[in-house]
N, C-alpha and C positions, 0 to 999 in steps of 0.2 A: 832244392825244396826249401822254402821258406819256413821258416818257424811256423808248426800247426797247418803247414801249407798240405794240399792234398798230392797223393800219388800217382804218377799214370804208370803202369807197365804195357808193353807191348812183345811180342816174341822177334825176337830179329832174326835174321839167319846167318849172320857173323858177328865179328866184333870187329871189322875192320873200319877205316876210319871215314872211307864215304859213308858205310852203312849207318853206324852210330852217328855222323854227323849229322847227315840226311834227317835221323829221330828223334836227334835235339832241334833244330832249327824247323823243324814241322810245331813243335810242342812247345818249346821257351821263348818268351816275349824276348826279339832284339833288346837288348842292354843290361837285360837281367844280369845279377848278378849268378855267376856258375862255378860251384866249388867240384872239384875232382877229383879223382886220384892220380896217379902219374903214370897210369896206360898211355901211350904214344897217337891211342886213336882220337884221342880227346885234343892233339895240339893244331892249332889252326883255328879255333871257335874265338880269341882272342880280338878278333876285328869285331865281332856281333855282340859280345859278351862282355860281360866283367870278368872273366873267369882267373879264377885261382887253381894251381894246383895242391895239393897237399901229400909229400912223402908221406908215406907208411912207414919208412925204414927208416926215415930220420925223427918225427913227430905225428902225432894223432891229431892234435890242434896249432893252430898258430892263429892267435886271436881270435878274430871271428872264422877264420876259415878252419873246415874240418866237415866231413862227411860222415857224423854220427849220426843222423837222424837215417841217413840211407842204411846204413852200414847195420842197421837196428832191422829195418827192414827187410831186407833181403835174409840179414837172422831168419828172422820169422818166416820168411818164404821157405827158407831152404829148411827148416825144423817143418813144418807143414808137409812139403814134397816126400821127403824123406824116412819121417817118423808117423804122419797122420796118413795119408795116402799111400804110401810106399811105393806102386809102380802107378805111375804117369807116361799114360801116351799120349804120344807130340801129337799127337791129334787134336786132346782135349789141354793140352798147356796153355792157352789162352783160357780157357774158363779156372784154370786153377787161377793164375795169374789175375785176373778179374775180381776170382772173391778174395784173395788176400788182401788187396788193393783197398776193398772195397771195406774189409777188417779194417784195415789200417787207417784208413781214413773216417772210419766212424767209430773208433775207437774210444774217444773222450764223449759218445754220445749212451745213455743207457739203454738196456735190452730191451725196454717199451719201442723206443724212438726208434732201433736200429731195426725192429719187426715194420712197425708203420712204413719205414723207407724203403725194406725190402722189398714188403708186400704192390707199394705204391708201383713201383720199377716193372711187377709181374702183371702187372693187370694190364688185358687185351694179348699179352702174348702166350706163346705156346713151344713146347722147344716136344719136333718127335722124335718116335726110335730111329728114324731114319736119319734125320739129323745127327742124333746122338750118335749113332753107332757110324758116320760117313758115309751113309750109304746113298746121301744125297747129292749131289755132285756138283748142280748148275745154280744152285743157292749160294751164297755166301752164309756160312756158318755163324756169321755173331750178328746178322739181321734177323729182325724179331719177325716169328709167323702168325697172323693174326689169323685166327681161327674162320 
């Protein structure tokens, strides 16, 4: 993530390394620069990438490289899940995931601006019970329902 740069999350179903590679190379411009931690599923993105890794157990920074900006966020994720919601079903962990995202990246904007953008986003859609609760099946769940 770049300085001020915005967040995407997504829910994956492991952490293995086609998986997580597969959701960087969907998502990160070839050549970006890519800082990481030193999970093993991240090795290989080196031909596409500028990527660096960064021990935890040896240093938190090494120059420019280091994954505070992430490391901040996921904070925040995981205080949210935990403390503000307390039980999350995997059902709905993409919409939790969405609105942190969605915190986090309008965060340096004020509570005016961040109602306008919301609001803006809502207009023409509609989300039902039937959605909400999964009782809908043959929809794709984070496709908006126009009334």
């Amino acid at each position: 993530m770049e300085r001020g740069g915005k967040v995407q999350t997504v829910v994956v179903e492991n952490r293995k390394k086609n998986t997580l590679q597969a959701e960087v190379r969907s998502r990160v411009e070839a050549g970006s620069a890519l800082y990481t931690d030193e999970l093993l599923s991240y090795d290989g993105l080196e031909g596409q990438y500028a990527h660096k890794v960064i021990n935890h157990a040896v240093a938190y920074v090494e120059g420019v490289v280091h994954t505070n900006a992430m490391e901040n966020f996921w904070s925040l994720l995981k205080r949210g899940l935990h403390g503000t919601y307390v039980s999350v079903e995997p059902f709905h962990l993409f919409r939790y995931l969405d609105e942190q995202a969605y915190r986090y990246n309008m965060r340096r904007e004020n509570d005016g601006d961040r109602f306008v953008e919301a609001m803006g986003q809502a207009a023409g859609r509609r989300l039902t019970w039937k959605r909400l609760t999964g009782k809908l099946e043959t929809d794709d769940a984070r496709q908006s329902q126009t009334p």
